[in-house]
C-alpha positions as CSV (number, residue, x, y, z in Angstrom):
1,X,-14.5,-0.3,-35.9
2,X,-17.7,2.4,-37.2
3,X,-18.7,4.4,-34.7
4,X,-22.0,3.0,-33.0
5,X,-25.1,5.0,-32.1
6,X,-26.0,6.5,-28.7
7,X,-29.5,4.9,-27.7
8,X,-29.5,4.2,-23.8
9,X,-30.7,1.4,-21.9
10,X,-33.6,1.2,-19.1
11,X,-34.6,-2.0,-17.5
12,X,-38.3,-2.7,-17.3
13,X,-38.7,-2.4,-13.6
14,X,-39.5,1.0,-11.9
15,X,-38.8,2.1,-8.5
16,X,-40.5,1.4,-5.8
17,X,-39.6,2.8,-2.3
18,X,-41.9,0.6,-0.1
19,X,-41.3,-2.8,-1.6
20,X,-38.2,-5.6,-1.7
21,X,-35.5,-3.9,-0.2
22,X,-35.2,-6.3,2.9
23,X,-34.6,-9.1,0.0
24,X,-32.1,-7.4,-1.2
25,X,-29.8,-7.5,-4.7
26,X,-28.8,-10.5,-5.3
27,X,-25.5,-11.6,-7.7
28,X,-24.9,-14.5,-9.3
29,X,-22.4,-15.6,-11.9
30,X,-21.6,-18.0,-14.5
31,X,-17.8,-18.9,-16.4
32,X,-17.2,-20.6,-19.6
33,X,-14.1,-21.4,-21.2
34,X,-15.4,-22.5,-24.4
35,X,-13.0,-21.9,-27.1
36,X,-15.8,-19.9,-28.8
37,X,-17.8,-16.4,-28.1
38,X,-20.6,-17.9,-29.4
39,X,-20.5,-21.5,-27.5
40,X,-19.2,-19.3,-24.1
41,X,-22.5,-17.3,-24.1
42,X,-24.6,-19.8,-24.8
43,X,-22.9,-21.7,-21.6
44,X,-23.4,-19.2,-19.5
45,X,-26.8,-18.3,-20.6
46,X,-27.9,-22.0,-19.7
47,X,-26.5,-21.6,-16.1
48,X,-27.8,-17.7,-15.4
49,X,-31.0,-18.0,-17.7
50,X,-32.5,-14.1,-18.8
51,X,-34.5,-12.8,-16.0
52,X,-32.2,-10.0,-14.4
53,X,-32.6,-6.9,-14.0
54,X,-29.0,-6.4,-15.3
55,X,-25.9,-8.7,-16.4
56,X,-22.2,-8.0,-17.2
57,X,-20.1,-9.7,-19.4
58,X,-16.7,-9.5,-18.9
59,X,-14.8,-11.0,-21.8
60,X,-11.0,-11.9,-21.8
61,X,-8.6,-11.6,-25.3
62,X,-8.7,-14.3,-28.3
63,X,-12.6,-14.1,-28.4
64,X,-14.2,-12.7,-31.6
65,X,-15.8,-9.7,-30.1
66,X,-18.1,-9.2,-33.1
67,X,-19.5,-12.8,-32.6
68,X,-19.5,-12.1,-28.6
69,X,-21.5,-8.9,-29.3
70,X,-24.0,-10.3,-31.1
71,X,-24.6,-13.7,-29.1
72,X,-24.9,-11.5,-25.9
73,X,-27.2,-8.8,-27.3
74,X,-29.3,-11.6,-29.1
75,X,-29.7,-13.4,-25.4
76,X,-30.5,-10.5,-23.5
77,X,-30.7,-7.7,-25.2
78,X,-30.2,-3.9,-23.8
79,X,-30.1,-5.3,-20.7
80,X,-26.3,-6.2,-21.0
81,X,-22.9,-4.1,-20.6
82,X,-20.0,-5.4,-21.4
83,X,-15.9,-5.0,-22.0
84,X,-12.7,-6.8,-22.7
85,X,-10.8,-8.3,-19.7
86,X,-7.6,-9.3,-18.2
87,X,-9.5,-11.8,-16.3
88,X,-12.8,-11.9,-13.9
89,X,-14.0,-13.2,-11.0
90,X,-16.8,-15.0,-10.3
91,X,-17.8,-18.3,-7.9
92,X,-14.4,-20.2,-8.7
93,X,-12.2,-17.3,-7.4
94,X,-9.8,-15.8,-10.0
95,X,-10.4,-16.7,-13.7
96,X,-7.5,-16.0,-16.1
97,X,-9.4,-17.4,-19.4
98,X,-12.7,-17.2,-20.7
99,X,-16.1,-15.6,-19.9
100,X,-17.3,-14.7,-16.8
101,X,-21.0,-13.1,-16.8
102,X,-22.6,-11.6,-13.3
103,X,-26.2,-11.1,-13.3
104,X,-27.8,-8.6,-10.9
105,X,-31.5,-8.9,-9.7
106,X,-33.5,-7.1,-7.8
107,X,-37.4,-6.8,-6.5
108,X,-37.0,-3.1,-7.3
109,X,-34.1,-2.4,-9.7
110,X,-34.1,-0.4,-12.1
111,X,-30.8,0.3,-15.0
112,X,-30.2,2.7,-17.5
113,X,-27.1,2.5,-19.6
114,X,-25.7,5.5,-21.3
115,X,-22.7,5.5,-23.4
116,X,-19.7,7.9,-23.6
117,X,-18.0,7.9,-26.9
118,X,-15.6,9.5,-28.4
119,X,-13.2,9.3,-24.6
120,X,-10.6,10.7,-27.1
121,X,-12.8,14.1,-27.7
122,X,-15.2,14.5,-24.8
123,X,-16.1,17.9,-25.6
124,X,-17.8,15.9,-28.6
125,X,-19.3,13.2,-27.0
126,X,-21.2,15.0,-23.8
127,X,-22.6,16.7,-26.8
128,X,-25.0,13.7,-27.3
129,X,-24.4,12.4,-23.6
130,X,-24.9,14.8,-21.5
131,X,-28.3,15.6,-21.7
132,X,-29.0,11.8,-20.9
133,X,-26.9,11.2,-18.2
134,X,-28.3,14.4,-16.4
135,X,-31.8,12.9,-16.9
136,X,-30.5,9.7,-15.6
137,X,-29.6,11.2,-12.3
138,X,-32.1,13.4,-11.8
139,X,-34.5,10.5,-11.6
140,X,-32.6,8.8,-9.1
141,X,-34.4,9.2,-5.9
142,X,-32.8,10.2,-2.4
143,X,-33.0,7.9,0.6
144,X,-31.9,7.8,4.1
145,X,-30.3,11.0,3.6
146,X,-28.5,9.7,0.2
147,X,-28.9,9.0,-3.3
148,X,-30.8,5.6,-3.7
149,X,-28.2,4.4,-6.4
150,X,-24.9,4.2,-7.6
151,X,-23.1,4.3,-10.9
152,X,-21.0,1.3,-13.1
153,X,-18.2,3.1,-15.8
154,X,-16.9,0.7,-18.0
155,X,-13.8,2.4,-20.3
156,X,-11.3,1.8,-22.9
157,X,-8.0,0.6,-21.1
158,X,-6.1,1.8,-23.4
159,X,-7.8,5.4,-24.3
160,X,-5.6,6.9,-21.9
161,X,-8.6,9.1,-21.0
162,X,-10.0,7.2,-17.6
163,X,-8.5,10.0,-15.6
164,X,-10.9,13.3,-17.2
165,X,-14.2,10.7,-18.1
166,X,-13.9,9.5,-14.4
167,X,-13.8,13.3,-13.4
168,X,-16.2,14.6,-15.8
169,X,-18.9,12.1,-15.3
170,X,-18.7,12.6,-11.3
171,X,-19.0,16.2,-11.5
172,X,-22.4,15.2,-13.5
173,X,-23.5,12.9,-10.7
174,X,-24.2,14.5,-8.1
175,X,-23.4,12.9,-5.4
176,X,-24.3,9.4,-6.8
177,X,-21.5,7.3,-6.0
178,X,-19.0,5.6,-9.1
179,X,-17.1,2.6,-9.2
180,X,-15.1,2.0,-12.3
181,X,-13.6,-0.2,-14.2
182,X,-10.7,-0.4,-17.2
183,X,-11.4,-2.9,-19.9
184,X,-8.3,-5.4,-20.5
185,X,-6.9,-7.9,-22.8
186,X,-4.7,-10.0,-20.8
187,X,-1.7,-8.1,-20.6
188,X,-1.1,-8.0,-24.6
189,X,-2.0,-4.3,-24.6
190,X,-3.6,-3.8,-28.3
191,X,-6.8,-3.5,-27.8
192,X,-9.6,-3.1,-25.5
193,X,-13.2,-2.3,-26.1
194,X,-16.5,-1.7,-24.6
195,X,-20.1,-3.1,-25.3
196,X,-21.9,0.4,-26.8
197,X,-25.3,-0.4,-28.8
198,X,-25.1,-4.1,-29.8
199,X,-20.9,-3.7,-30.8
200,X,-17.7,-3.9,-28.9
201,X,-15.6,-0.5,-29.6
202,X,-12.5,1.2,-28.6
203,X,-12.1,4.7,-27.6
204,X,-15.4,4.9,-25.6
205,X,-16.9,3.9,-22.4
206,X,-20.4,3.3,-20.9
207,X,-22.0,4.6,-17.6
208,X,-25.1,2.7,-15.9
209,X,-27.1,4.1,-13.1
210,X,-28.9,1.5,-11.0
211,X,-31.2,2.2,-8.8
212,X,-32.7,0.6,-5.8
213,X,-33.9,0.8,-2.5
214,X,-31.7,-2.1,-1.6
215,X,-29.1,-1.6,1.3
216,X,-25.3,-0.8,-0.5
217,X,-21.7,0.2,0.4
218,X,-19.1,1.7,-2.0
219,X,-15.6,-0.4,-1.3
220,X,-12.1,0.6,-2.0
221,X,-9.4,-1.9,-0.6
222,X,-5.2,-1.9,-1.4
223,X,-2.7,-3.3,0.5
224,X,0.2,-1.1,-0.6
225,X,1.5,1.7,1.7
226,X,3.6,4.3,1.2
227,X,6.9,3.3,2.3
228,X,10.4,5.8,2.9
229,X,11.7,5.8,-0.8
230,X,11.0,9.0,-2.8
231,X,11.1,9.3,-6.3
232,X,9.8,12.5,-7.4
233,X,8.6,13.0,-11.6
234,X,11.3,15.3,-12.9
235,X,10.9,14.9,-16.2
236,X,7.4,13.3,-17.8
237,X,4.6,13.0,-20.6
238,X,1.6,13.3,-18.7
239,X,-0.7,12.9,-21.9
240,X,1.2,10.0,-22.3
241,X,1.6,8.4,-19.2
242,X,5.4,8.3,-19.4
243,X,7.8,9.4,-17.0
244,X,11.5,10.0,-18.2
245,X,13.0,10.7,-15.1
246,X,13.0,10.0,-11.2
247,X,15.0,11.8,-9.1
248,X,17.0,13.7,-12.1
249,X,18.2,10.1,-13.7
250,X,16.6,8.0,-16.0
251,X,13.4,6.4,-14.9
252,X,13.9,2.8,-15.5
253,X,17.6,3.0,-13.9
254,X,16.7,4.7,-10.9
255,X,13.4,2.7,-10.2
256,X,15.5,-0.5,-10.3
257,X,18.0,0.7,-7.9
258,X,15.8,1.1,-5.6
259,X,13.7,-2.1,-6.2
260,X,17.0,-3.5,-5.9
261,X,16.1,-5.6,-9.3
262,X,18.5,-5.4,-12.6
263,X,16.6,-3.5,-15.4
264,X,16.5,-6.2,-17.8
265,X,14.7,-8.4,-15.0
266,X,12.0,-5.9,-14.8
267,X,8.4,-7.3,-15.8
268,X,4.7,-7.2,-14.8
269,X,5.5,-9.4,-12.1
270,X,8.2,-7.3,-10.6
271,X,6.0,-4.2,-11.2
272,X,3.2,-5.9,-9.5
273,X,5.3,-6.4,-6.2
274,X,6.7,-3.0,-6.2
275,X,3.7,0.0,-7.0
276,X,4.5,3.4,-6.6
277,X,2.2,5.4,-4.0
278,X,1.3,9.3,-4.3
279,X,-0.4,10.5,-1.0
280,X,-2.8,13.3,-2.5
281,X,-6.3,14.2,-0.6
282,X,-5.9,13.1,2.6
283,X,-5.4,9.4,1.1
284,X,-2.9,7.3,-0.5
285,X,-3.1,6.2,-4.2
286,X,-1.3,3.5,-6.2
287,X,0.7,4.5,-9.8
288,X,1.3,1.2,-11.4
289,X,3.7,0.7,-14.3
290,X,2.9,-1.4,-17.3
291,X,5.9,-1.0,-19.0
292,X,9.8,-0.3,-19.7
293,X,10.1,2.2,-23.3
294,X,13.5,1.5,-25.3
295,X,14.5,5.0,-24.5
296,X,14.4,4.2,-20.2
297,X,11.6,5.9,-19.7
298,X,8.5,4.3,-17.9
299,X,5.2,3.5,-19.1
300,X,2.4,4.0,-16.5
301,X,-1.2,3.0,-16.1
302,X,-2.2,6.0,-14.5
303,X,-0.8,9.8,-15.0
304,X,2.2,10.9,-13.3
305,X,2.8,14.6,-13.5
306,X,6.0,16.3,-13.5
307,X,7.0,16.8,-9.5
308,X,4.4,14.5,-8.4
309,X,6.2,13.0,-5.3
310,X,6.2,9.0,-5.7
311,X,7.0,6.4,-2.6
312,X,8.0,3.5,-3.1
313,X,5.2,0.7,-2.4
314,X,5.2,-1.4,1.4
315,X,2.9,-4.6,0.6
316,X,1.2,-5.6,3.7
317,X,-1.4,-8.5,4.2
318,X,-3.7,-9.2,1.5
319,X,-5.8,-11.6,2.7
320,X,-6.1,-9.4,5.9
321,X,-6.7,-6.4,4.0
322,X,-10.0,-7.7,2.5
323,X,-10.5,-9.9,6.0
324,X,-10.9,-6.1,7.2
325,X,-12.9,-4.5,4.4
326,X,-15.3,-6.6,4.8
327,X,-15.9,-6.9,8.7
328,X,-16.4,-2.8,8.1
329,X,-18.9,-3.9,5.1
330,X,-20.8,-6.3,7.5
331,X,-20.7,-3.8,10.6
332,X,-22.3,-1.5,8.1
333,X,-25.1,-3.5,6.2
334,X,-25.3,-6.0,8.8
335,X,-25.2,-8.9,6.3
336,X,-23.1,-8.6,2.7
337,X,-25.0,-10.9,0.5
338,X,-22.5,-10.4,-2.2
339,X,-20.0,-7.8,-4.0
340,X,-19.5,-6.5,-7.6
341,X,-15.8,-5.4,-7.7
342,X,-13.4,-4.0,-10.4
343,X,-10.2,-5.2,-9.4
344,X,-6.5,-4.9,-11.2
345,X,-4.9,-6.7,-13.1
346,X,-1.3,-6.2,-11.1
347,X,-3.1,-7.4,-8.3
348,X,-3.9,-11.1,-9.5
349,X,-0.1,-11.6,-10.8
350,X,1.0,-10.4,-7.5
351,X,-0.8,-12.9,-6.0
352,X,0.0,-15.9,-8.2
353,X,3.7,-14.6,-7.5
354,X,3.4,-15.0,-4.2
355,X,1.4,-18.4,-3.8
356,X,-1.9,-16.6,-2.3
357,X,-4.4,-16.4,-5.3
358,X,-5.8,-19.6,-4.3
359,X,-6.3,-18.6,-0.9
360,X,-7.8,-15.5,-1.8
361,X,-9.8,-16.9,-4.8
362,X,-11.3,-18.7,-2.0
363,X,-12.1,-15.8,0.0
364,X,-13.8,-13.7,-2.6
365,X,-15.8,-16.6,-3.6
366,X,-17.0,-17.3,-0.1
367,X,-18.5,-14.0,0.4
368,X,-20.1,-13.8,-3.0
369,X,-17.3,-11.2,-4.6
370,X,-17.4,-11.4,-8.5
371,X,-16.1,-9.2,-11.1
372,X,-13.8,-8.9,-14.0
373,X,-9.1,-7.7,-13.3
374,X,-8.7,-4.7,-14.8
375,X,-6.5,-1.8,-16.7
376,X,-7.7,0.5,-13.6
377,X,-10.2,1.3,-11.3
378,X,-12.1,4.6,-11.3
379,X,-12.9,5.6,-7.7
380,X,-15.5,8.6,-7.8
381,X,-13.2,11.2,-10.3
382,X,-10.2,9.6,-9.3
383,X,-8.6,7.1,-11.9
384,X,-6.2,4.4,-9.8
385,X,-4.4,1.3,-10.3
386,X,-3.6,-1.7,-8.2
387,X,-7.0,-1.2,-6.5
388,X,-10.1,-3.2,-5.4
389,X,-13.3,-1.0,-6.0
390,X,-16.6,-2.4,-5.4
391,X,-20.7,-2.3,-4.6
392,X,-21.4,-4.2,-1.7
393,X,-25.1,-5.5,-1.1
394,X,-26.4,-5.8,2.3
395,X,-30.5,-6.5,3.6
């Protein structure tokens, strides 16, 4: 794919401290499964028509993302971001085909979209981005003793770069808070792009500032603990995100022992059900695996480094997890009118595993949740997998 060009985005709204924010943002969402990028836009477009301040397409594998590109840009122009997906999440609960598409109003929103790109030489792209991303946030007004806005990352899932952009665009935020998400492609791991200036591309990633005087939360839920096994990184590829060893023996072989699961059973599924947990920062943070390497060492989604001491994952209830989020939310913004949410991938197969992602399909759908499953989630600097991060809306 040519390398696009670095124009930004800005909605046509301005800010407007006195007016609308007892209405509120408001999400909605459409989902088509038509077999084309083309027909799947113009489905969606029907149900959502083009008056938002700001929509987001999240696209899963087998769709011509050239065709996609151009049917979403030619609906609603700039006013779009966009990646691949392992799945999204809209009013039906847990999609695992086709197009989902949120759109995000407000009576005082405002968006501006700026991309990151190359992820694979960042010294290169802040070059161009920098400057614009600085003037981004310094326009964003404080409120209530915070900033009156947070910030959308979309990324290549497969850059293995989520952990630095996630920490280099923070540090340029100042104190607006991030929520971010990995683009997918349905667990076939080959490619995974992001919408930058009217094309889908690989190795870069796009950050949008919206602003508004609307009442928001920042989210981050998991319902994995750290439980009594250790396995601590003795011999790894950080760059890489392999790990060789665990506890001085191979990594496959001594992951399974503990799991208690042969190594030629080992799969998504059984990765899903058993995460690794590193308790760093006064908080606990899943290490996912995506993968078994023919020479026993581990593939992860996130970066292990050498000595980094690993627990063994203790699921607890997911449905009462979220149950709990979200009386916090409500205690907070005294009604949640809806949530965007980045959620991973390894936590929809765990749930189809165990019989719940009905249930919990249901639940996210009854309090307005919709989003796209993910590669990873980007919380502030911090890069994470087998996470739910997400924007809450209140009045």
């Amino acid at each position: 794919m040519g390398r696009p060009g670095t124009g930004q985005r800005i909605a046509a709204r301005r800010w407007d401290p006195a007016g609308g924010s007892q209405a509120g943002v408001t999400l909605r969402s459409a989902f088509s499964a038509e077999p084309s990028a083309a027909a799947a836009v113009a489905a969606v477009a029907a149900e959502l028509g083009d008056a938002a301040d700001l929509f987001l397409a999240f696209v899963t594998a087998g769709y011509d993302l050239a065709e996609a590109a151009v049917a979403l840009t030619d609906w609603v122009g700039e006013r779009v971001i966009a990646c691949t997906s392992a799945g999204g999440i809209d009013s039906g609960g847990f999609r695992r085909e086709g197009m989902v598409v949120v759109a995000l109003s407000g009576p005082d929103v405002q968006v501006v979209t700026i991309p990151v790109l190359p992820v694979s030489d960042l010294d290169r792209a802040w070059e161009v981005a920098d400057g614009r991303l600085r003037a981004a946030v310094d326009a964003v007004p404080h409120q209530r003793q915070s900033r009156a806005g947070f910030a959308l990352m979309l990324v290549d899932g497969l850059s293995l770069r989520e952990e630095r952009v996630a920490e280099q665009v923070t540090a340029r935020l100042d104190g607006i808070p991030l929520i971010g998400g990995s683009a997918g492609d349905d667990l076939r791991f080959r490619q995974t792009a992001v919408l930058v200036d009217g094309r889908f591309v690989q190795d870069a990633a796009s950050v949008t500032i919206v602003t508004t005087s609307a009442a928001f939360r920042r989210f981050r839920v998991q319902h994995h603990t750290a439980g009594d096994d250790v396995l601590v990184v003795t011999a790894a590829t950080p760059q890489l995100r392999l790990v060789h060893t665990l506890n001085g023996r191979p990594a496959v072989e001594e992951y399974a022992r503990l799991v208690g699961i042969p190594v030629d059973h080992l799969s998504p599924v059984v990765f899903s059900m058993h995460p690794l947990v590193l308790r760093a920062g006064g908080g606990s943070w899943i290490r996912s695996i995506s993968g078994v390497e023919p020479d026993g060492s581990l593939r992860f989604l996130c970066t292990a480094d050498l000595g980094a001491v690993l627990r063994l994952g203790r699921a607890q209830d997911a449905r009462l997890a979220l149950e709990s989020t979200f009386d916090d939310l409500r205690s907070e913004l005294g009604e949640v009118t809806g949530a965007l949410v980045f959620d991973c991938i390894l936590r929809r197969l765990e749930f189809e595993e165990t019989a719940v992602a009905g249930e919990l399909g249901r639940l996210l759908a009854e309090r307005s949740v919709v989003g796209f499953s993910t590669y990873g989630e980007q919380y502030d600097g911090v890069h994470v997998n087998q996470t739910m991060v997400g924007i809450a809306f209140g009045r």
